[in-house]
C-alpha angles and dihedrals in degrees: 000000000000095000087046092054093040082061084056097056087043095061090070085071100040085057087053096051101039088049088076088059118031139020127256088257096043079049091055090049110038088046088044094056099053083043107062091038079064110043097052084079090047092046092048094042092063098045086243093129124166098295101138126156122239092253097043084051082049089051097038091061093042087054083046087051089052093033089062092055096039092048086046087063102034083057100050093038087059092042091054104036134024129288094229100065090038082054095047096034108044098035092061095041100060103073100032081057096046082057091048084048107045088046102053095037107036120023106269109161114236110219126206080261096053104061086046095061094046091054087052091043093052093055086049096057089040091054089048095056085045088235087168103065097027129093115230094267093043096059095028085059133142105265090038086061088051106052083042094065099040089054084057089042097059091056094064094044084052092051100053099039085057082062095073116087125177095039136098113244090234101047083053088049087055109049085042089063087045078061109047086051094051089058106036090052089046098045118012102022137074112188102203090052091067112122095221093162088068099056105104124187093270085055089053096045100059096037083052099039084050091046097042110025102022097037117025106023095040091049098046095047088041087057100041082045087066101044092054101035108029122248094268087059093041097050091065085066091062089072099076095054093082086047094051094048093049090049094057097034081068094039105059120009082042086232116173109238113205111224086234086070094060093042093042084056098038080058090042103053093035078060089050089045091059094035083061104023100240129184113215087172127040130185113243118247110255118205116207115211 
């Protein structure tokens, strides 16, 4: 799980470096592509197969339909602005914005709690985005749009995936990439006016390190994570995914990371851990003899 959710935060930087040489839509296919090669002896392996209901096949086109926006954004978000604060912002934002979602749409009660941690959350995001130093345009720029509405974007793609029963998560994954692909190549990709000749090795490394480590294996093990230890035990491992991103941010695009980025997301996921009421920390079981 923690190398799985160390690929996620990876894929931030993957998107940085792969936005010199290709386009969002030539991303989509060319990840999805490697993707979908990868995950067929996964799929196999588990014994998952491609088993998928007519209405789960219906859902999964309608997620593929929401991914391709929010990854367009996702991607443009990271080519304008920095990895580090997609990876900070949007990561934290997710989850503060499913709760948002899921309470003004469909009845979710709001607890005492509750309001709490979206107050924190919000000065959290706020701090991230550097709001108190920074003039209107300037926090109101290009790449932050962007990563504002990719963070809205992922909620819906959430919700309606959660609408599918009967149907492995990865089987749904898959056919949703079969999907994306479909689309892209119909309506945003020529093939044949794909500059392959300037795709160098560091080029190949991160589309295949996106494909392979940040899409295939992170969500496997995610989804295994969750079969074996139970989605309350899986979600502390998210928290690692904005750090990551940050760390190798710094790493390797030699990005500089305000402090106000680390203690905007500190605020921000101490806000997703009451919303959901995550334990970071559990006491271990005593037996008394």
């Amino acid at each position: 799980m923690f190398i799985a959710m160390i690929g996620w935060g990876a894929s931030w930087v993957h998107a940085k470096v792969l936005s010199v040489y290709i386009n969002e839509y030539e991303l989509i296919f060319l990840r999805n592509i490697f993707t979908i090669i990868t995950m067929i002896p996964v799929l196999i392996i588990s014994k998952k197969y491609f088993i998928i209901s007519k209405k789960s096949l219906f859902l999964s086109f309608m997620t593929a339909v929401v991914m391709i926006v929010y990854l367009k954004y996702y991607f443009l978000g990271t080519k304008f602005g920095t990895a580090s604060l997609g990876g900070a912002l949007v990561t934290t934002l997710i989850p503060i914005n499913t709760f948002l979602i899921m309470a003004l749409f469909f009845g979710k009660k709001i607890l005492k709690k509750d309001i709490l941690a979206l107050l924190l959350g919000a000065i959290g995001v706020l701090t991230i985005l550097n709001v108190w130093t920074l003039s209107f345009d300037e926090i109101f720029t290009e790449h932050n749009v962007y990563f504002i509405f990719a963070s809205i974007l992922w909620p819906i793609i959430t919700i309606i995936s959660s609408k599918s029963t009967n149907t492995s998560p990865l089987v749904f994954s898959f056919y949703m990439y079969i999907f994306m692909t479909i689309i892209v190549l119909l309506f945003f990709v020529d093939i044949n006016s794909l500059d392959y000749k300037r795709y160098d090795s560091i080029f190949w490394m991160n589309i295949l390190s996106l494909a392979i480590i940040s899409t295939t294996f992170a969500t496997s093990i995610y989804f295994v994570g969750i079969e074996k230890l139970g989605t309350n035990e899986v979600s502390s491992f998210i928290f690692l995914v904005p750090f990551s991103a940050i760390t190798l941010s710094i790493i390797f695009l030699k990005e500089e990371v305000h402090f106000t980025i680390f203690l905007g997301t500190i605020l921000t996921l101490w806000a997703v851990k009451i919303l959901n009421n995550i334990k970071i920390f559990r006491r271990k079981k005593t037996f008394i003899l």
